[in-house]
N, C-alpha and C positions, 0 to 999 in steps of 0.2 A: 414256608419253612418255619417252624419251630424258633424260640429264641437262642436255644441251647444249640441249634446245626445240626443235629441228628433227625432224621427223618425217623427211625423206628429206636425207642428205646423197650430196657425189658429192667423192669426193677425190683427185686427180692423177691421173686417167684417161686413158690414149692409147688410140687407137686409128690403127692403119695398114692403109693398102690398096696392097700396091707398097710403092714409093717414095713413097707419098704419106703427111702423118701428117693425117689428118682430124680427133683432137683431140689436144690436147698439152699433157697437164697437168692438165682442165678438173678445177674443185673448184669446188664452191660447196652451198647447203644452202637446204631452202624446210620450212616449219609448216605444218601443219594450220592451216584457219581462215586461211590469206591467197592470195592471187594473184599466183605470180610470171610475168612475162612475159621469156621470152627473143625477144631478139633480133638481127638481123644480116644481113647481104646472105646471096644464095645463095651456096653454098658457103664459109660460116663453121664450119658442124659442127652448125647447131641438128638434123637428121635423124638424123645420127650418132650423138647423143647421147640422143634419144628413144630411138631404134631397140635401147641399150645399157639405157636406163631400163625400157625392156617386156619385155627378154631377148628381141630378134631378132637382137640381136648379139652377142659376146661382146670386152669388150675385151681389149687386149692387157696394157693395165698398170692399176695404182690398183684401188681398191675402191668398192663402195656401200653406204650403212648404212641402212635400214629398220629405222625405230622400234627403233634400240638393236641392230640384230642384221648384222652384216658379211657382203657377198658380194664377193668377187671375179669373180663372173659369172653372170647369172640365164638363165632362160631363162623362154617366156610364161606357163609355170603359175607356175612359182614367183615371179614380178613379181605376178601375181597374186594367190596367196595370200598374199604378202606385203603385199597390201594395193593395190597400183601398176594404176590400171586405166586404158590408151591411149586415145583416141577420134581413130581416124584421121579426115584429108579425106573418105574413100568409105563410112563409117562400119559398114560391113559387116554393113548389117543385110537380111534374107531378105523381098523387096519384096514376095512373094505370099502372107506369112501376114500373120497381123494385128498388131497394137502389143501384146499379151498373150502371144501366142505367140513373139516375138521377143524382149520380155522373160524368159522364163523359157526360150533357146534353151541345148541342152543340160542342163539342167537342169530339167525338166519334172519338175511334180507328178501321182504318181498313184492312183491307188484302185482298191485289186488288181492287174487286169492291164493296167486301160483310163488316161485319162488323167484328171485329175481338171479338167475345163476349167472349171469353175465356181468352185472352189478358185483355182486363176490367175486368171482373172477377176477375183476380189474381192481377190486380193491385187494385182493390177495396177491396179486401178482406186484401190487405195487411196495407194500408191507415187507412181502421176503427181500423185494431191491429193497428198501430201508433200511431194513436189517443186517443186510450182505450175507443173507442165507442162500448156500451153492443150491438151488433146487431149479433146474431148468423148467419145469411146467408142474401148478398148481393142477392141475388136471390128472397127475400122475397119483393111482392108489396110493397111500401108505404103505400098505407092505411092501409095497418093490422098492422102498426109501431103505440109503445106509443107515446105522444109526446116528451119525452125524446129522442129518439132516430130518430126521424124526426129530430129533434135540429142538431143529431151528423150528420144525412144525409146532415142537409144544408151547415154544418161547415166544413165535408169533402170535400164537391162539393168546397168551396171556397178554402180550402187550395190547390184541385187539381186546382184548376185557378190560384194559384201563389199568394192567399192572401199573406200577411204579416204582415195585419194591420186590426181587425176584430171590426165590428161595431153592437151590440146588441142590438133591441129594442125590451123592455121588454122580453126580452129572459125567465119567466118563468112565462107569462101570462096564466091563467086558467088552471095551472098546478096541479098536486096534490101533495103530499106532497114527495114522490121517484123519482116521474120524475122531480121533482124540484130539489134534491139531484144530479140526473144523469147527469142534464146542469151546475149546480154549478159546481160541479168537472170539466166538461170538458171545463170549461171557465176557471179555476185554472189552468189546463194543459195546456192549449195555451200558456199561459202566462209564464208558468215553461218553456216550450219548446222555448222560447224566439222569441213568436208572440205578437204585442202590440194587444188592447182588450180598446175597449169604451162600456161602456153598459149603457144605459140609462133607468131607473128603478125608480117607485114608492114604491117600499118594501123600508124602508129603513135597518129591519134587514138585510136583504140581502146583501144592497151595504154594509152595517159596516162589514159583514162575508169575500165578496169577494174581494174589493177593496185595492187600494193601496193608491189614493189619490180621493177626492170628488170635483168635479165643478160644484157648486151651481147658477141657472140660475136664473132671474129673469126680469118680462117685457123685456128681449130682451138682456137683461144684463147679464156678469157672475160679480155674486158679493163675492165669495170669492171662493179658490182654496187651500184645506187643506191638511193635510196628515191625512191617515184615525185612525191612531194609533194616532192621535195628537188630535182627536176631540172627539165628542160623539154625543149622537141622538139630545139632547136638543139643542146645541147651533145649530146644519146643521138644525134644523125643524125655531129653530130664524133666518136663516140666508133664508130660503124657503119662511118667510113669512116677512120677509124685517124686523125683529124684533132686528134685528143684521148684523154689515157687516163688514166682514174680507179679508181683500187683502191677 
């Protein structure tokens, strides 16, 4: 770890498209072991700034520091082996093999020339109990999975990639109300398990339940950086609509 305690920081970052400056300036810093939640109306820059976090983009100015080590621009391996692993909305995982084989996509175990499916299997089956992901047999397709537990397939797939550092967006979009339940826990559990956690979310009940501190975006800007126990819905909804600004 770092001398400073943050495992990922982000420090005066622009990025432009055009004339447009989509962030400007943005800095701020999240640990292992907690839940930061950004957020902010559409187009405030929270996309922009995953999208720089995963290395889909490259900004134009500022830097990013992973665990003590500086980039000025990543790209998806390298966010990766650095630790940094996304879980988009569409969570990209391959509907017609099963929860073992999507875990281990790309990186398949094998014995000799053949695959080693039994070896996956027990390592898979072992991962989801680690996790405390409800998915009774890694055997089972993808698509016949809730979306809760598509959530735990994408989360397992990153922690077997050597995540450390997991990145959320909208993690409980068009969900119902138990499978909504089932990713809150297992975002609580990352974090217990001492994995850092950004999740970017328009509920705000939600971020007030799960979070540990809020990073309020705005045109391109973070304009305030609270602790969640310290605020409440009213002032972070003044602080979303520029009604109010707290360093």
């Amino acid at each position: 770890m770092p001398e400073t305690g943050f495992f990922l920081e982000v420090h005066d970052v622009v990025k432009e498209f055009g004339h447009v400056r989509a962030l400007d300036g943005v800095s701020l810093s999240a640990a292992l072991g907690e839940i930061l939640a950004i957020v902010g109306d559409n187009g405030a820059g929270k996309s922009t700034l995953i999208k720089i976090l995963s290395g889909v983009l490259v900004p134009d100015e500022g830097r990013i520091v992973i665990d003590g080590k500086s980039y000025t621009a990543l790209t998806p391996k390298t966010a990766l082996k650095a630790g940094i692993s996304t879980v988009y909305q569409d969570l990209a995982l391959a509907n017609s093999r099963d929860v073992a084989a999507n875990i281990f996509l790309g990186r398949e175990l094998t014995k000799g020339i053949f695959l080693d499916q039994k070896r996956m299997y027990a390592q898979a089956e072992q991962l989801i109990r680690n996790l405390g992901i409800n998915i009774p047999d890694v055997r089972m397709p993808v698509e016949v999975l809730s979306g809760g537990q598509r959530q735990g397939t994408a989360v397992a797939r990153a922690v077997h990639q050597e995540g450390r550092f997991f990145i959320f967006d909208e993690p409980t979009a068009a969900m119902g109300l138990k499978e909504t339940a089932a990713v809150m826990r297992l975002i609580k559990r990352l974090a217990h398990q001492g994995y850092g956690v950004i999740i970017i979310s328009h509920n705000l009940p939600q971020v007030f339940e799960i979070s540990d501190r809020i990073c309020v975006m705005r045109h391109g800007k973070v304009v305030g950086i609270v602790n969640t126990a310290e605020t409440d819905m009213e002032e972070t909804v003044a602080m979303i609509t520029g009604a109010v600004k707290i360093s």
